[in-house]
KOLLUM-136247 format. One record per atom (N, C-alpha, C, O): residue number from 1; residue in one letter; chain; x, y, z. Coordinates in steps of 0.2 Angstrom, whole numbers. Layout:
! KOLLUM-136247
<r nr="NUM" rest="a" kette="A" x="X" y="Y" z="Z"/>
...
***
This chain:
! KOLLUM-136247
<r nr="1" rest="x" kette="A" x="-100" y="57" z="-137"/>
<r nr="1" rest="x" kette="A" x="-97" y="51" z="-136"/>
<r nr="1" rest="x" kette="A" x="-95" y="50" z="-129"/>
<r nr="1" rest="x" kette="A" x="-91" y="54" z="-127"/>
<r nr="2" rest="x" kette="A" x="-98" y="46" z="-125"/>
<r nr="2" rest="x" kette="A" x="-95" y="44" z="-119"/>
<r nr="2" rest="x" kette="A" x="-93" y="38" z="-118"/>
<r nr="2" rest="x" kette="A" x="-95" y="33" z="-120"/>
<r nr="3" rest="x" kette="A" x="-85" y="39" z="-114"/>
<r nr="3" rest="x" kette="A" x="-80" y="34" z="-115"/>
<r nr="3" rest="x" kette="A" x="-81" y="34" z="-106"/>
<r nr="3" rest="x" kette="A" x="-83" y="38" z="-103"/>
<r nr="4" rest="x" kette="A" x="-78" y="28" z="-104"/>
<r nr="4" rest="x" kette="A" x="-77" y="24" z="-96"/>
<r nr="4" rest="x" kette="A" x="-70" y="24" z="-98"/>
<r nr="4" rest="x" kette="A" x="-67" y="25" z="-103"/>
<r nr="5" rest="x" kette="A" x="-68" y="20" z="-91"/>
<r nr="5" rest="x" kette="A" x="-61" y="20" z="-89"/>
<r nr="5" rest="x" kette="A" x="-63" y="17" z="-81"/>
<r nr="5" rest="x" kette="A" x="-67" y="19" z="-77"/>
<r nr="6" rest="x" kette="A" x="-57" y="13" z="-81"/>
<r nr="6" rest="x" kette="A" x="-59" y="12" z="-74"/>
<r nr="6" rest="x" kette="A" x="-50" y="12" z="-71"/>
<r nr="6" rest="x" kette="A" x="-45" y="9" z="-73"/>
<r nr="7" rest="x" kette="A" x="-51" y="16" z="-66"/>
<r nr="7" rest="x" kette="A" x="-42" y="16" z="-66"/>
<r nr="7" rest="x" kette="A" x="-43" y="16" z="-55"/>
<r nr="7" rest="x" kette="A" x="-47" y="16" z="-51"/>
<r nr="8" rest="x" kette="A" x="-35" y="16" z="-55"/>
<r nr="8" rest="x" kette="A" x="-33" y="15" z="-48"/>
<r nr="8" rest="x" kette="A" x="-29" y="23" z="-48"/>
<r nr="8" rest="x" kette="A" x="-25" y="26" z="-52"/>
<r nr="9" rest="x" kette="A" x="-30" y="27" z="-41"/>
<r nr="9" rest="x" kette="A" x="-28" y="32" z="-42"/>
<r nr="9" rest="x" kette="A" x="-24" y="33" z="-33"/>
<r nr="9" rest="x" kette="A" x="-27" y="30" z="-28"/>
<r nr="10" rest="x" kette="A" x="-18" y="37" z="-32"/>
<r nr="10" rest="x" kette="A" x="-16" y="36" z="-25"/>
<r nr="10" rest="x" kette="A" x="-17" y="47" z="-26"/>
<r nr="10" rest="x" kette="A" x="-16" y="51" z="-31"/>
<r nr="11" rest="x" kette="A" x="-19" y="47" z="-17"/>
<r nr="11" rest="x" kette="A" x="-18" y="55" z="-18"/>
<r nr="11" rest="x" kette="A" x="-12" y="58" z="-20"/>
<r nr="11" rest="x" kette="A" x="-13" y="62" z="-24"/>
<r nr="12" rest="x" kette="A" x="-6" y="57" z="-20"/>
<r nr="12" rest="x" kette="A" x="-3" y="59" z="-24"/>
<r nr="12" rest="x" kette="A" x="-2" y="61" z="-30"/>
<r nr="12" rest="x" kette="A" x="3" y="64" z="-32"/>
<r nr="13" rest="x" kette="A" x="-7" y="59" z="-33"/>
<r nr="13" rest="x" kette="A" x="-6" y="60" z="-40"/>
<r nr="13" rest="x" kette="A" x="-13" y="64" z="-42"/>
<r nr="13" rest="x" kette="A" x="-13" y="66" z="-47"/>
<r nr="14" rest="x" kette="A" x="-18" y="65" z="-37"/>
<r nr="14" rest="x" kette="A" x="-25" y="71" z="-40"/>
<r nr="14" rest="x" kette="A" x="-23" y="76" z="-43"/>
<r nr="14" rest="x" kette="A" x="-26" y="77" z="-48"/>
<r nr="15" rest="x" kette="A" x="-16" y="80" z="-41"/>
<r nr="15" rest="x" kette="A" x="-16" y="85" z="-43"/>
<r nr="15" rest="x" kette="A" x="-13" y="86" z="-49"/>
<r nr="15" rest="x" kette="A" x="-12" y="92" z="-51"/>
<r nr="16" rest="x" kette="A" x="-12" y="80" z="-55"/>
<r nr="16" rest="x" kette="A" x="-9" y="78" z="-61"/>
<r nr="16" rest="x" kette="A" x="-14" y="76" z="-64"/>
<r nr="16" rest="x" kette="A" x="-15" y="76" z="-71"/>
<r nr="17" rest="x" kette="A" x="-20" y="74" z="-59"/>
<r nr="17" rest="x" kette="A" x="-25" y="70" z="-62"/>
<r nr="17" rest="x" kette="A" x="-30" y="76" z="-63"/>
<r nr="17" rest="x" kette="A" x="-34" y="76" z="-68"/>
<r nr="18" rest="x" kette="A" x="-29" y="80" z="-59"/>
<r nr="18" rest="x" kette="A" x="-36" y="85" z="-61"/>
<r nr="18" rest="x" kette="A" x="-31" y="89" z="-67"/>
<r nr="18" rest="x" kette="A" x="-35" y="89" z="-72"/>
<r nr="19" rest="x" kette="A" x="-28" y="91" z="-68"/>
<r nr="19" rest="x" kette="A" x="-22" y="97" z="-71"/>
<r nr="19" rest="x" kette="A" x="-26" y="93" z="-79"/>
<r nr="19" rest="x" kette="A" x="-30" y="96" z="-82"/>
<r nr="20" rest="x" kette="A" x="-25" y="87" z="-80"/>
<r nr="20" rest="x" kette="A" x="-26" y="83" z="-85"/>
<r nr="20" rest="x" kette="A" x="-35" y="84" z="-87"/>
<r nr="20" rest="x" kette="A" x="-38" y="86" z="-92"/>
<r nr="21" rest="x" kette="A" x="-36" y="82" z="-83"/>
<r nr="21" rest="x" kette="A" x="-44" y="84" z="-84"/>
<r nr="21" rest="x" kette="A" x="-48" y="90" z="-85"/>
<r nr="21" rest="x" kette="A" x="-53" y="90" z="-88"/>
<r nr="22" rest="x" kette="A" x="-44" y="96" z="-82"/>
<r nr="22" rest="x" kette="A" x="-46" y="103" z="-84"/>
<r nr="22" rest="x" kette="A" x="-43" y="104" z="-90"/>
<r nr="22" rest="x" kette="A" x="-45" y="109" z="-92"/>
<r nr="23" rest="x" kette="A" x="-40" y="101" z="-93"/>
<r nr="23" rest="x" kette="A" x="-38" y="104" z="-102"/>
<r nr="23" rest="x" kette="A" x="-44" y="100" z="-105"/>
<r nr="23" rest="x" kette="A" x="-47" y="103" z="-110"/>
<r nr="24" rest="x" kette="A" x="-46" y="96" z="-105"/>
<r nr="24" rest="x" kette="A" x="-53" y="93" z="-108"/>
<r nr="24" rest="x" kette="A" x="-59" y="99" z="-110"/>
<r nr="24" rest="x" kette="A" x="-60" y="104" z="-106"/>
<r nr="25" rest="x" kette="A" x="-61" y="98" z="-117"/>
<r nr="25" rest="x" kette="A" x="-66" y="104" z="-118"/>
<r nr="25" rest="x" kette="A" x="-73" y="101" z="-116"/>
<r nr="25" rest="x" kette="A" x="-78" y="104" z="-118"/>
<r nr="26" rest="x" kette="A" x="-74" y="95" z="-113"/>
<r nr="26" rest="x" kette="A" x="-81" y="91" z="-110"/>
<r nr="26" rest="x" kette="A" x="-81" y="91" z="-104"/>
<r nr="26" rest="x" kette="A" x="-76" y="93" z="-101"/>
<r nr="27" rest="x" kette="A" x="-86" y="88" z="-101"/>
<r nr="27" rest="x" kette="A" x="-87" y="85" z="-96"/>
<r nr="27" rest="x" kette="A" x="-83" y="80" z="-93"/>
<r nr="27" rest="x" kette="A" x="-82" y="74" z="-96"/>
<r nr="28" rest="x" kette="A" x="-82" y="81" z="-88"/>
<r nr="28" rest="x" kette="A" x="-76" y="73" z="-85"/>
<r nr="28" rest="x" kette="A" x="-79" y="73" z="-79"/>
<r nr="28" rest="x" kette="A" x="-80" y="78" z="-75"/>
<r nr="29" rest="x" kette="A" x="-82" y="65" z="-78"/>
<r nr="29" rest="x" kette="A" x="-83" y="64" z="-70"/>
<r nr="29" rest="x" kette="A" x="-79" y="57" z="-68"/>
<r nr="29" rest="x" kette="A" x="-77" y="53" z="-72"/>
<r nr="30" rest="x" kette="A" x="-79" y="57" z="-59"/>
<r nr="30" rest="x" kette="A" x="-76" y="51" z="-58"/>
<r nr="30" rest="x" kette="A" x="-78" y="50" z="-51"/>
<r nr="30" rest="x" kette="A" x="-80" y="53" z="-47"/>
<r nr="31" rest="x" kette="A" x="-78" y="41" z="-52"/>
<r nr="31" rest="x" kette="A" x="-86" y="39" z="-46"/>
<r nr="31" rest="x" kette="A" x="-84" y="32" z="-46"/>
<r nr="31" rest="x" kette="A" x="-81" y="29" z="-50"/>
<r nr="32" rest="x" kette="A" x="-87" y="31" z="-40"/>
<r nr="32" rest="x" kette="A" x="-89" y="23" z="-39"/>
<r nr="32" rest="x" kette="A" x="-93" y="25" z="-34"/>
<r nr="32" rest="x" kette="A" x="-94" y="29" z="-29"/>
<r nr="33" rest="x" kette="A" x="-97" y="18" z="-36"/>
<r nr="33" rest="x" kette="A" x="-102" y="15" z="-31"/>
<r nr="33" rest="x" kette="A" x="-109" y="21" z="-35"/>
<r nr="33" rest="x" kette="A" x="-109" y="23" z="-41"/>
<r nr="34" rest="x" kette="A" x="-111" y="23" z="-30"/>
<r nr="34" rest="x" kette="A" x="-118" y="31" z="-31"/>
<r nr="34" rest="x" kette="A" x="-112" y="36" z="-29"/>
<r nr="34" rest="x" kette="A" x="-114" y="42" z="-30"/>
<r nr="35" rest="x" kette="A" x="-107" y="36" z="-28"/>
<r nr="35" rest="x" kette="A" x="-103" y="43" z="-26"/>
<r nr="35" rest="x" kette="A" x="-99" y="47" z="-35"/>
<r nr="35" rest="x" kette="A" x="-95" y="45" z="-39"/>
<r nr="36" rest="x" kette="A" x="-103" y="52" z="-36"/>
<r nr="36" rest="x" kette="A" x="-100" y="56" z="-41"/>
<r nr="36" rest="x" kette="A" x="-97" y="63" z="-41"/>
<r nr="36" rest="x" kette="A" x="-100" y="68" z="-40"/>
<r nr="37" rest="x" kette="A" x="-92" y="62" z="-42"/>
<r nr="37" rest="x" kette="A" x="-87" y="71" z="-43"/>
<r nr="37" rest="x" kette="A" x="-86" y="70" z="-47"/>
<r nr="37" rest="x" kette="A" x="-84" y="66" z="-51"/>
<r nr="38" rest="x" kette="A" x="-85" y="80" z="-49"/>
<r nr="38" rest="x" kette="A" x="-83" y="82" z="-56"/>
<r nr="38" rest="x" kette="A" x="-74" y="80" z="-57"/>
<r nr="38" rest="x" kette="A" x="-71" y="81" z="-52"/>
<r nr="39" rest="x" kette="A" x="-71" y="77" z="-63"/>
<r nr="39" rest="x" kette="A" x="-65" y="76" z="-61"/>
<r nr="39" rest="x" kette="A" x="-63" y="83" z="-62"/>
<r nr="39" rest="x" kette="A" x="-61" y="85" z="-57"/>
<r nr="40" rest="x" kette="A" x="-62" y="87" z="-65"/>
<r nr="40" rest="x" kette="A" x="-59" y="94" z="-64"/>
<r nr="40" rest="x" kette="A" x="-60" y="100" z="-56"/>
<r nr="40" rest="x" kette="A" x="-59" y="106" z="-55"/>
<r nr="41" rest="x" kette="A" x="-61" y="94" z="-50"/>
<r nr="41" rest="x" kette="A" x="-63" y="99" z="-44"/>
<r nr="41" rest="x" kette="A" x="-57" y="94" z="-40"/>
<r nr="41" rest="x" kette="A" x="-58" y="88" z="-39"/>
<r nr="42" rest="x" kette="A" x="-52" y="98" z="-38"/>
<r nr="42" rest="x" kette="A" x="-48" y="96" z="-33"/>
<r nr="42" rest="x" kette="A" x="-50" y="93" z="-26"/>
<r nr="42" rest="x" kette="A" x="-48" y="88" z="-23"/>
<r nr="43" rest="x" kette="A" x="-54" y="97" z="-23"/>
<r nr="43" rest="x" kette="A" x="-58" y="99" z="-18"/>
<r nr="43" rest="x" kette="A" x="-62" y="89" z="-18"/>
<r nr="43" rest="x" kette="A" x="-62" y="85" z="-13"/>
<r nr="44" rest="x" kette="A" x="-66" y="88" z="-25"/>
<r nr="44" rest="x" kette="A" x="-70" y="83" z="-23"/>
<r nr="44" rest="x" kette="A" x="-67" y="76" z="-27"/>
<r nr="44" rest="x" kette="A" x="-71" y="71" z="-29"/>
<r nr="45" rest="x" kette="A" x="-60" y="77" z="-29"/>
<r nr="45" rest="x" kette="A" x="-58" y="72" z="-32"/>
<r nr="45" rest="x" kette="A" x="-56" y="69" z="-26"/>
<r nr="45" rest="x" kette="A" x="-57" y="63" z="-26"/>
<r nr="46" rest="x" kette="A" x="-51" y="73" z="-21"/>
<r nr="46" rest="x" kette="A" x="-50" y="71" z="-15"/>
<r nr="46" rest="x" kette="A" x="-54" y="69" z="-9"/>
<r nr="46" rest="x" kette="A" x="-51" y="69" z="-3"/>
<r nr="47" rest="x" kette="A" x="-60" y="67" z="-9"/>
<r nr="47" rest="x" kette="A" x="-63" y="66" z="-4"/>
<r nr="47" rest="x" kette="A" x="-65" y="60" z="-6"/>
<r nr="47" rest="x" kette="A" x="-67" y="56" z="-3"/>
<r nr="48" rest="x" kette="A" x="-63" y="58" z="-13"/>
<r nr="48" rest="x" kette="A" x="-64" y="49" z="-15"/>
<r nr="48" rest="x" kette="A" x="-59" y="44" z="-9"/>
<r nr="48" rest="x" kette="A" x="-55" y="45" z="-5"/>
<r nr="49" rest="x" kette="A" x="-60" y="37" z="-11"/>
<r nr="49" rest="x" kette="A" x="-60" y="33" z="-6"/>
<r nr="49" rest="x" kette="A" x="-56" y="30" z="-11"/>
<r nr="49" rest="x" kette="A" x="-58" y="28" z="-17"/>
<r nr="50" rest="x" kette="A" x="-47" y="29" z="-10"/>
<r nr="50" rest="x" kette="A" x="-44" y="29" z="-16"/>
<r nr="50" rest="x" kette="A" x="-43" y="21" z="-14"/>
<r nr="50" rest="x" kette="A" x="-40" y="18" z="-19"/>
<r nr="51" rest="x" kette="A" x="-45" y="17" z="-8"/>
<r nr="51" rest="x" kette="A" x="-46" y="12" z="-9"/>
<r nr="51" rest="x" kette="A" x="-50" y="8" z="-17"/>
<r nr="51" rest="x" kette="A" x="-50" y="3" z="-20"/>
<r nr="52" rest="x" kette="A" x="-54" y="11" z="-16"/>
<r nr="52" rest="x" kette="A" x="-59" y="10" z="-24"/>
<r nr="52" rest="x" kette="A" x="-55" y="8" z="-29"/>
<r nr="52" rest="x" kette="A" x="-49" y="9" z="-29"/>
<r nr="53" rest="x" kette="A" x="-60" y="6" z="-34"/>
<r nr="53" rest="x" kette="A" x="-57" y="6" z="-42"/>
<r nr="53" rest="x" kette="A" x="-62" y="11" z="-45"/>
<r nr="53" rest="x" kette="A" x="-68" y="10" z="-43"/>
<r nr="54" rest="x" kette="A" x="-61" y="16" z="-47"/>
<r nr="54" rest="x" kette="A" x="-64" y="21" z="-48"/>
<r nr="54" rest="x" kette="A" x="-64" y="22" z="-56"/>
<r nr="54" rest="x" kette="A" x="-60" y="19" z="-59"/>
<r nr="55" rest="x" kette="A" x="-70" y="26" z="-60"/>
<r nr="55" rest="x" kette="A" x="-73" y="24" z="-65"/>
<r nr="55" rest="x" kette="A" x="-74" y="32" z="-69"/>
<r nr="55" rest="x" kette="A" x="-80" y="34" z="-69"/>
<r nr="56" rest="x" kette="A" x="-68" y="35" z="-72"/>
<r nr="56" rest="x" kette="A" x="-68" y="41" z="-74"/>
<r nr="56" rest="x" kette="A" x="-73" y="38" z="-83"/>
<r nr="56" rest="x" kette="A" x="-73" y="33" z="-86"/>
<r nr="57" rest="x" kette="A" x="-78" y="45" z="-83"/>
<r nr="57" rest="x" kette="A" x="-84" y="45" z="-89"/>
<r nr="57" rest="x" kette="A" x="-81" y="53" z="-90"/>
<r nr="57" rest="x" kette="A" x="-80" y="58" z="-87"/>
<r nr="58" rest="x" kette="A" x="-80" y="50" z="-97"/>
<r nr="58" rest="x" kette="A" x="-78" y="57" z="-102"/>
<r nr="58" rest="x" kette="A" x="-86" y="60" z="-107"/>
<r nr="58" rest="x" kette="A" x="-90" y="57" z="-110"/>
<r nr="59" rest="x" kette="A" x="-86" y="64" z="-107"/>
<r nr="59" rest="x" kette="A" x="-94" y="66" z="-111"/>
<r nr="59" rest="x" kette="A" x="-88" y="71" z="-117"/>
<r nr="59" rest="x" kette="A" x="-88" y="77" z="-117"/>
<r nr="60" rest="x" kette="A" x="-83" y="67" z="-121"/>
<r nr="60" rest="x" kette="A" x="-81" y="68" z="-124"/>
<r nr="60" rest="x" kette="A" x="-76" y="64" z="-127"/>
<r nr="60" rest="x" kette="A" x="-77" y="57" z="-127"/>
<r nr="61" rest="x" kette="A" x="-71" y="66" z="-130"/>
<r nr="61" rest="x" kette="A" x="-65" y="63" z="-133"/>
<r nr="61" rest="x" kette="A" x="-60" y="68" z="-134"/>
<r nr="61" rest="x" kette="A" x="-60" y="74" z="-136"/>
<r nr="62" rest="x" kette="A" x="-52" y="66" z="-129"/>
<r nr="62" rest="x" kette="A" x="-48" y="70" z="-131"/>
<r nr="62" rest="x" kette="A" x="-41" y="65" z="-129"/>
<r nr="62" rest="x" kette="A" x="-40" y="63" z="-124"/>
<r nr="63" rest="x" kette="A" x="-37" y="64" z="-136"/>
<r nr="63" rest="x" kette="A" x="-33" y="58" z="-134"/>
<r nr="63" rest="x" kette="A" x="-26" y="59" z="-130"/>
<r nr="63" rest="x" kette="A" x="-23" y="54" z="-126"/>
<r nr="64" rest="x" kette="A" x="-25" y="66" z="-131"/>
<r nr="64" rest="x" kette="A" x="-22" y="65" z="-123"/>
<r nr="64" rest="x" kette="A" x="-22" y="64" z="-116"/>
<r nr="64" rest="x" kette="A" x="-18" y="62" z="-112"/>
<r nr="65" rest="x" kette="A" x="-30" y="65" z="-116"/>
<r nr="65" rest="x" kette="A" x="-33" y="63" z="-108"/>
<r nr="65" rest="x" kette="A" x="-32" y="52" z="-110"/>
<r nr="65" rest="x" kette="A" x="-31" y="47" z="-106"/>
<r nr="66" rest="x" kette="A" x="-33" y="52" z="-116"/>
<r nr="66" rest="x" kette="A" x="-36" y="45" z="-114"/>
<r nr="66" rest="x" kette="A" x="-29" y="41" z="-114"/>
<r nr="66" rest="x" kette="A" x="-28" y="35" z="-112"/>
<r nr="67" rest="x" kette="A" x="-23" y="45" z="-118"/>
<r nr="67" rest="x" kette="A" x="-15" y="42" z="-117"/>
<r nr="67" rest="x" kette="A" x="-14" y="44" z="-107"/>
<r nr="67" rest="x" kette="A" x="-11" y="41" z="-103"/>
<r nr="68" rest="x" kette="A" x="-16" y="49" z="-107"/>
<r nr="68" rest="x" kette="A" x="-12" y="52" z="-98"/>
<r nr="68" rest="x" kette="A" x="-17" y="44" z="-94"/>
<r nr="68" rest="x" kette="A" x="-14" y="40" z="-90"/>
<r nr="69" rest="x" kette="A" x="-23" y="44" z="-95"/>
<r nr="69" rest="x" kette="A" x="-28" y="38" z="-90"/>
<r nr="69" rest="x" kette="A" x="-24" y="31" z="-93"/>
<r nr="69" rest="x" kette="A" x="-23" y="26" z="-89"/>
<r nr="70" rest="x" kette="A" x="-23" y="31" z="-97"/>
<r nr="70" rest="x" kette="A" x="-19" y="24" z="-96"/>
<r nr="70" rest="x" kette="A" x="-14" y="22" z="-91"/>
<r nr="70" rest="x" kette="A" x="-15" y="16" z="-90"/>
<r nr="71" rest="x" kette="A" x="-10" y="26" z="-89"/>
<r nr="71" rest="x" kette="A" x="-5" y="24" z="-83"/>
<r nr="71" rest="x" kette="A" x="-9" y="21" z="-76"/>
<r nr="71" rest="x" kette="A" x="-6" y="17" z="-73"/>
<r nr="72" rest="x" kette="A" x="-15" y="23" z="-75"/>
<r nr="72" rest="x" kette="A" x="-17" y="21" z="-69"/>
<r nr="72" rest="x" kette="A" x="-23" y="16" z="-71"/>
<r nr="72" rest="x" kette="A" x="-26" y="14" z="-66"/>
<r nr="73" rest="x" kette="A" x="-25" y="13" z="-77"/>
<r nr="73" rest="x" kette="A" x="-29" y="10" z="-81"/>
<r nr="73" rest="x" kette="A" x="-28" y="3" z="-75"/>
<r nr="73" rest="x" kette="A" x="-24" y="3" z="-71"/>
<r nr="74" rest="x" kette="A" x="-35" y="-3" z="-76"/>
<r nr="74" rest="x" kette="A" x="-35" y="-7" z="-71"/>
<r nr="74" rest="x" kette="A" x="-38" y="-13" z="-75"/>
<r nr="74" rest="x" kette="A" x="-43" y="-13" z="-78"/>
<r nr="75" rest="x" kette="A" x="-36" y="-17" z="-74"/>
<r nr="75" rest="x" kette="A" x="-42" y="-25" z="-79"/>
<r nr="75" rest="x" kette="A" x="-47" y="-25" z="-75"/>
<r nr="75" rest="x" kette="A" x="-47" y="-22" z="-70"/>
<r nr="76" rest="x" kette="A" x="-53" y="-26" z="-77"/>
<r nr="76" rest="x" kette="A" x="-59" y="-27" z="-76"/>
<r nr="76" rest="x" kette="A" x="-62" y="-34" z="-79"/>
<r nr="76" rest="x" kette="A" x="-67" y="-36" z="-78"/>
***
């Protein structure tokens, strides 16, 4: 099952945001535009362009990731 999300994210907060995504037992990426990183890499979560609206894809299901991604949730 893969789920989207399009959320607003400030550097301050990667290191919550990846914490959260490494307990996921799937794949988690996060991207905009053609740019894709794994979200559980600090290293390349940080190189995103936090001006973006950015587009976390879950290749699973885990309902605490998707209560924690709410907080930076965005209307589309």
């Amino acid at each position: 099952m893969m789920m989207q999300h399009k959320i607003k994210l400030r550097p301050d907060e990667v290191k919550g945001f990846v914490a959260a995504a490494t307990k996921c037992l799937f794949d988690v990426d996060i991207s905009y535009n053609s740019f894709i990183v794994d979200a559980k890499s600090i290293i390349g979560v940080l190189g995103l362009n936090f001006d973006q609206i950015l587009t976390v894809t879950c290749n699973g299901y885990d309902s605490d990731f998707e209560n924690y991604l709410q907080k930076f949730a965005v209307a589309c």
